[in-house]
C-alpha positions as CSV (number, residue, x, y, z in Angstrom):
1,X,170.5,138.1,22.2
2,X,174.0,138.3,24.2
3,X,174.2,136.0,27.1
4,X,174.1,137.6,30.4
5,X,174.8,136.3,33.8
6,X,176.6,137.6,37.1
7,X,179.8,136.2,39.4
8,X,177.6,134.5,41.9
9,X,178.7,132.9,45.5
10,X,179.1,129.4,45.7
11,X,178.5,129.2,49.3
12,X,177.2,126.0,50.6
13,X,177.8,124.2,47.3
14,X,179.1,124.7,43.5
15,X,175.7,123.8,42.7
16,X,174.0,126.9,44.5
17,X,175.8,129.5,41.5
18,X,174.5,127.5,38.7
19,X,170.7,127.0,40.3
20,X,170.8,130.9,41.3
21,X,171.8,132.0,37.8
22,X,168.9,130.0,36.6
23,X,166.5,131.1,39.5
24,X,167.6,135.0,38.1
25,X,166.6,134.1,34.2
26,X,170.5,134.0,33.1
27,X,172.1,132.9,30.5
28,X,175.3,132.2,32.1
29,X,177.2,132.1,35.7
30,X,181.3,133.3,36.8
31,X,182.2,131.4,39.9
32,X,185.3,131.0,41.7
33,X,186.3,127.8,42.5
34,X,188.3,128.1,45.6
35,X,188.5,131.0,47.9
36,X,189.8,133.9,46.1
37,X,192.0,135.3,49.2
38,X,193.5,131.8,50.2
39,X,196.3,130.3,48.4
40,X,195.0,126.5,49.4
41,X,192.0,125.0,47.6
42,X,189.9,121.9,49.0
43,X,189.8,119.5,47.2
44,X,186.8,119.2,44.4
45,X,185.0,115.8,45.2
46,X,183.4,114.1,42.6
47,X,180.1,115.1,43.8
48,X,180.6,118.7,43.6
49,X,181.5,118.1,39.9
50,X,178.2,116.0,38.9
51,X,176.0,118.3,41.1
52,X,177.6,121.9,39.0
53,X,177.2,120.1,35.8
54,X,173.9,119.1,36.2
55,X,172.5,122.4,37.6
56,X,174.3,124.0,34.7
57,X,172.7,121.8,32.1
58,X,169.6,121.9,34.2
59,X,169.2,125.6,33.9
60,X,170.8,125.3,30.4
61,X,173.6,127.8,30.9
62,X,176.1,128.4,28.3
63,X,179.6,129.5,28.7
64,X,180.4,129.3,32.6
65,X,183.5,130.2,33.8
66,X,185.6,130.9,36.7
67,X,187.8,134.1,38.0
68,X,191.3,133.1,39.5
69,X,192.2,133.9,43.0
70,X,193.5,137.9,42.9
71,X,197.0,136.3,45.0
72,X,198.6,134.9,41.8
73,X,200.8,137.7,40.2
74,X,202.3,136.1,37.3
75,X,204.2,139.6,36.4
76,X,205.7,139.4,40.1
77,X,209.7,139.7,39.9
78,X,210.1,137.8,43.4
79,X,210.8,134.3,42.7
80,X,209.2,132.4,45.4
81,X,205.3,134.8,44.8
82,X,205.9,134.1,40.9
83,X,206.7,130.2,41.5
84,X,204.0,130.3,44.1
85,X,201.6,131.6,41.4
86,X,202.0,129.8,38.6
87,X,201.7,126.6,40.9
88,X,198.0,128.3,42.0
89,X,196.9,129.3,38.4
90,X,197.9,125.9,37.2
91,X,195.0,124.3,40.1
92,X,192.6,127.0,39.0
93,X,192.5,125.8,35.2
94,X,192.1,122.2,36.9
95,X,189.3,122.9,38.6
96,X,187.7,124.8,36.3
97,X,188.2,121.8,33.9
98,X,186.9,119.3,35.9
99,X,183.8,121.4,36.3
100,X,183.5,121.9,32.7
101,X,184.2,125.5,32.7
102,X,185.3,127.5,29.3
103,X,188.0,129.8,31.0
104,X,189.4,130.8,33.8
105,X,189.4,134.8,34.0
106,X,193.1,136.0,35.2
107,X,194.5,139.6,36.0
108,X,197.5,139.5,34.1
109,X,199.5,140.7,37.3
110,X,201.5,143.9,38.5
111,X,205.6,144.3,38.2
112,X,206.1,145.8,41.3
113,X,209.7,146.6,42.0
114,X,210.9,145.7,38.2
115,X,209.6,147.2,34.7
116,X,206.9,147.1,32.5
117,X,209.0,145.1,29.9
118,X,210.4,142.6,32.3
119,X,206.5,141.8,34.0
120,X,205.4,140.8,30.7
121,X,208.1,139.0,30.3
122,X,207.9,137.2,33.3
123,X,203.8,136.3,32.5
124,X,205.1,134.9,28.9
125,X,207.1,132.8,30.6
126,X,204.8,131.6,33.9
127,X,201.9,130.8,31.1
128,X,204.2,128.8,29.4
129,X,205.1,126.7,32.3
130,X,201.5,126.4,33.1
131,X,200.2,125.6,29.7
132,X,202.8,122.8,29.6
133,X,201.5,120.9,32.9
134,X,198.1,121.0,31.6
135,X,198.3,120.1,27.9
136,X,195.4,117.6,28.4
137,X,192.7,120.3,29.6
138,X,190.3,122.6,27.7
139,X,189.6,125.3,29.8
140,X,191.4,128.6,28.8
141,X,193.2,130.9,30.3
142,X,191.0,134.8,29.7
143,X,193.4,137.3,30.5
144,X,191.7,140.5,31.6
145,X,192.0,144.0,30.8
146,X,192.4,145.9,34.0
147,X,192.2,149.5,34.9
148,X,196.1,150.5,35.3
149,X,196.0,150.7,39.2
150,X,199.5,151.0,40.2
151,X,202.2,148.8,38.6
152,X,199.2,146.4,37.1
153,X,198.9,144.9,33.6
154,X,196.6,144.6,31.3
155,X,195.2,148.3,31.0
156,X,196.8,148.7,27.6
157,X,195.7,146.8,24.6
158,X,199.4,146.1,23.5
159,X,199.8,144.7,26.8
160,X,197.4,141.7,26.3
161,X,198.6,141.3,22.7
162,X,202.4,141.2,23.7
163,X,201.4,138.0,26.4
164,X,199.0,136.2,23.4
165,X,201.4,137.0,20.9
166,X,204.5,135.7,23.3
167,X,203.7,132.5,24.6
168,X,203.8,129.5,22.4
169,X,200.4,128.6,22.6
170,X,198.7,131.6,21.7
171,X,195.0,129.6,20.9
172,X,195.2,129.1,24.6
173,X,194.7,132.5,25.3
174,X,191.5,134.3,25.1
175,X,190.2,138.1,26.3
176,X,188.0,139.2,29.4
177,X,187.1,143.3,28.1
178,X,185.7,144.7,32.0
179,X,183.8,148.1,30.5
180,X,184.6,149.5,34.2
181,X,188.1,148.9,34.1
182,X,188.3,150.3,30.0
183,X,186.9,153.2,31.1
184,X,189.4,153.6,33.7
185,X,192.1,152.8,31.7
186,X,190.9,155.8,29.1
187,X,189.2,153.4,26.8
188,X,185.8,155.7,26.4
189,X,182.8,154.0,25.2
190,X,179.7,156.4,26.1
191,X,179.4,158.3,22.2
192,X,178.7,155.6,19.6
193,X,181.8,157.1,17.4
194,X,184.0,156.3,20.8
195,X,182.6,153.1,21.2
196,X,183.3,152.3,17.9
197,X,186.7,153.6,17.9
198,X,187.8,151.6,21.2
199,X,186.2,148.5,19.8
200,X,188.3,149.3,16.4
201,X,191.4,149.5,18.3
202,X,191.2,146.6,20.3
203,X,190.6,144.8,16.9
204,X,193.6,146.1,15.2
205,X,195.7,145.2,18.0
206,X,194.7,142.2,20.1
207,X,191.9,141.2,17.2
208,X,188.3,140.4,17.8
209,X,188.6,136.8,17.4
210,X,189.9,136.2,20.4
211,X,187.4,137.8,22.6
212,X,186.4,135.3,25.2
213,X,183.8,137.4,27.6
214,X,183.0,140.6,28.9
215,X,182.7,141.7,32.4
216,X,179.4,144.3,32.8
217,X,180.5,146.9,35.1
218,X,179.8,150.4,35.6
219,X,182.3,152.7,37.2
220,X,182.0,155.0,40.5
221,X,185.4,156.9,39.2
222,X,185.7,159.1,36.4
223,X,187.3,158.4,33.0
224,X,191.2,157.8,32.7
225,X,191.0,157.8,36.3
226,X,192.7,154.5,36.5
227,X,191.4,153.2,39.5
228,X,189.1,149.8,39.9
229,X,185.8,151.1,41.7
230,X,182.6,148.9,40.0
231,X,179.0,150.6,40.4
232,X,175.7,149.3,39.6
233,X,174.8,149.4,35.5
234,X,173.9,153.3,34.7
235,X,174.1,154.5,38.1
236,X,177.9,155.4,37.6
237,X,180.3,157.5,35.7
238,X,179.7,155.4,32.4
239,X,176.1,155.3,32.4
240,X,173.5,153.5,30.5
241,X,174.8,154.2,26.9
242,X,178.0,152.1,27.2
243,X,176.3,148.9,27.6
244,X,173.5,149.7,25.4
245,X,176.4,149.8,22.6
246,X,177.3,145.9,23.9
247,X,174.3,144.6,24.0
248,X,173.3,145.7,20.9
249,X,176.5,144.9,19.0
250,X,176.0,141.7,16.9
251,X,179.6,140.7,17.0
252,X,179.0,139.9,20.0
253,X,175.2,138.5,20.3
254,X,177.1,135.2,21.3
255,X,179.1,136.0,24.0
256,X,179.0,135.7,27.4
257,X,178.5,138.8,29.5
258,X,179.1,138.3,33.7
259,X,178.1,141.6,35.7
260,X,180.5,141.9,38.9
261,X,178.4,145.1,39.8
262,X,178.3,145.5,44.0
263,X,175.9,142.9,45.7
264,X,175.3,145.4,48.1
265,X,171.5,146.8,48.2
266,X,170.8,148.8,44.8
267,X,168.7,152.0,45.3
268,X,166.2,150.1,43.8
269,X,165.4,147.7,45.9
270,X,167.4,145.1,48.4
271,X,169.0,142.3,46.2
272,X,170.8,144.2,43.6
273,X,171.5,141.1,40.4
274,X,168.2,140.9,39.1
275,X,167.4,144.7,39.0
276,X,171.3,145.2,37.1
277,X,170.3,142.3,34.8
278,X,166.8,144.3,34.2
279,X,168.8,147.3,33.3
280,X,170.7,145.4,30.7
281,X,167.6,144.1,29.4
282,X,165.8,146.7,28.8
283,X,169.0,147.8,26.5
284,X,168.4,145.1,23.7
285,X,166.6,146.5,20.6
């Protein structure tokens, strides 16, 4: 059975996340731990740490993890952003650590005014610098295949495997797949032979084995279209058959599996997470 949760809010406490995913039947929970669109963090206190970790082992989730702030732009040629950034990222993997988090989910960043070539570069070289300042932490960094919007990273395979194979601590690295944002980036998935041959490919060039997580999304734009538009699961351009591929792949029966589908009201009914996480479901043989 693959291990499905959502990114849930953790308004009013850490704790609230974890006892929501458990209150929905997940198996799992993404969280931020700061907010995303600020650049300062409050403090954790030692009390939001115990309370997270209990709930979590309360509700016996596996795998939690938490999605960086979408400011840091490793790939940014400006100096004072990129410094700025890698500064941010490194609180993010501290935080997630001290919550006891397995990885901290990072858009590999956008070049802007310089190249391709030279905003890889310039991620090799920021992970470095934060891998170095937090040698004593567990927590990953899961770099994230993105949909190609603009002059953003990560929408090619050879894109994640140039950053994992470039920095010098390549076991550090691990691999959020988003099925929106493949789909967007002209991975298809929908035919099983499609499916398989996207799967292959990210095998032969990044390699299964470092698969961390995959983010459940379905897409309200059409394929190749580049563009970074979630919809709720089947109701979008991918429909159903993508995820019933995933779910039912037992490569990955152990992984974790967040849905970042809209929280808005699903046509469904009002509160949109359980009815997506029924839809999933009801996908597994």
């Amino acid at each position: 059975m693959p291990l499905l949760g959502a990114h849930l809010s953790i308004a009013g406490g850490y704790f609230k996340a974890a006892n929501a995913a458990g209150a929905l039947g997940m198996d799992t929970v993404q969280i931020f731990t700061k907010n995303n669109n600020q650049w300062r963090a409050k403090p954790l206190t030692d009390e939001d740490v115990t309370r997270f970790r209990e709930a979590i082992g309360e509700h016996d989730l596996s795998h939690p993890c938490s999605h960086a702030s979408y400011l840091i732009n490793l790939a940014s040629p400006k100096d004072e952003l990129w410094e700025k950034s890698i500064e941010a990222f490194i609180v993010e993997l501290r935080r997630a650590d001290a919550l006891g988090l397995d990885g901290v989910v990072l858009h590999p960043g956008s070049y802007t005014e310089s190249s391709e070539e030279e905003g890889l570069a310039r991620i090799v070289a920021a992970l470095d610098r934060v891998h170095a300042e937090t040698a004593d932490l567990s927590a990953e960094t899961w770099l994230e295949g993105t949909a190609g919007q603009g002059t953003n990273l990560g929408n090619r395979f050879e894109h994640l495997a140039t950053i994992r194979d470039g920095v010098k601590e390549p076991d550090r690295i691990g691999i959020c797949l988003d099925t929106c944002h493949l789909f967007s980036a002209g991975y298809s998935l929908r035919e099983p032979e499609e499916y398989a041959e996207t799967i292959s490919e990210f095998d032969r060039v990044v390699g299964l084995d470092s698969l961390r997580c995959f983010h459940l999304n379905d897409s309200k734009t059409p394929f190749a279209s580049r563009k970074d538009r979630h919809e709720h699961i089947g109701l979008g351009t991918l429909g159903l058959e993508p995820f019933r591929h995933i779910v039912n792949d037992d490569r990955f029966a152990d992984l974790p599996m967040y849905m970042e589908t809209p929280k808005s009201k699903h046509p469904e009914g009002d509160t949109a997470d359980p009815i997506n996480l029924k839809a999933l479901r009801d996908l597994i043989a």
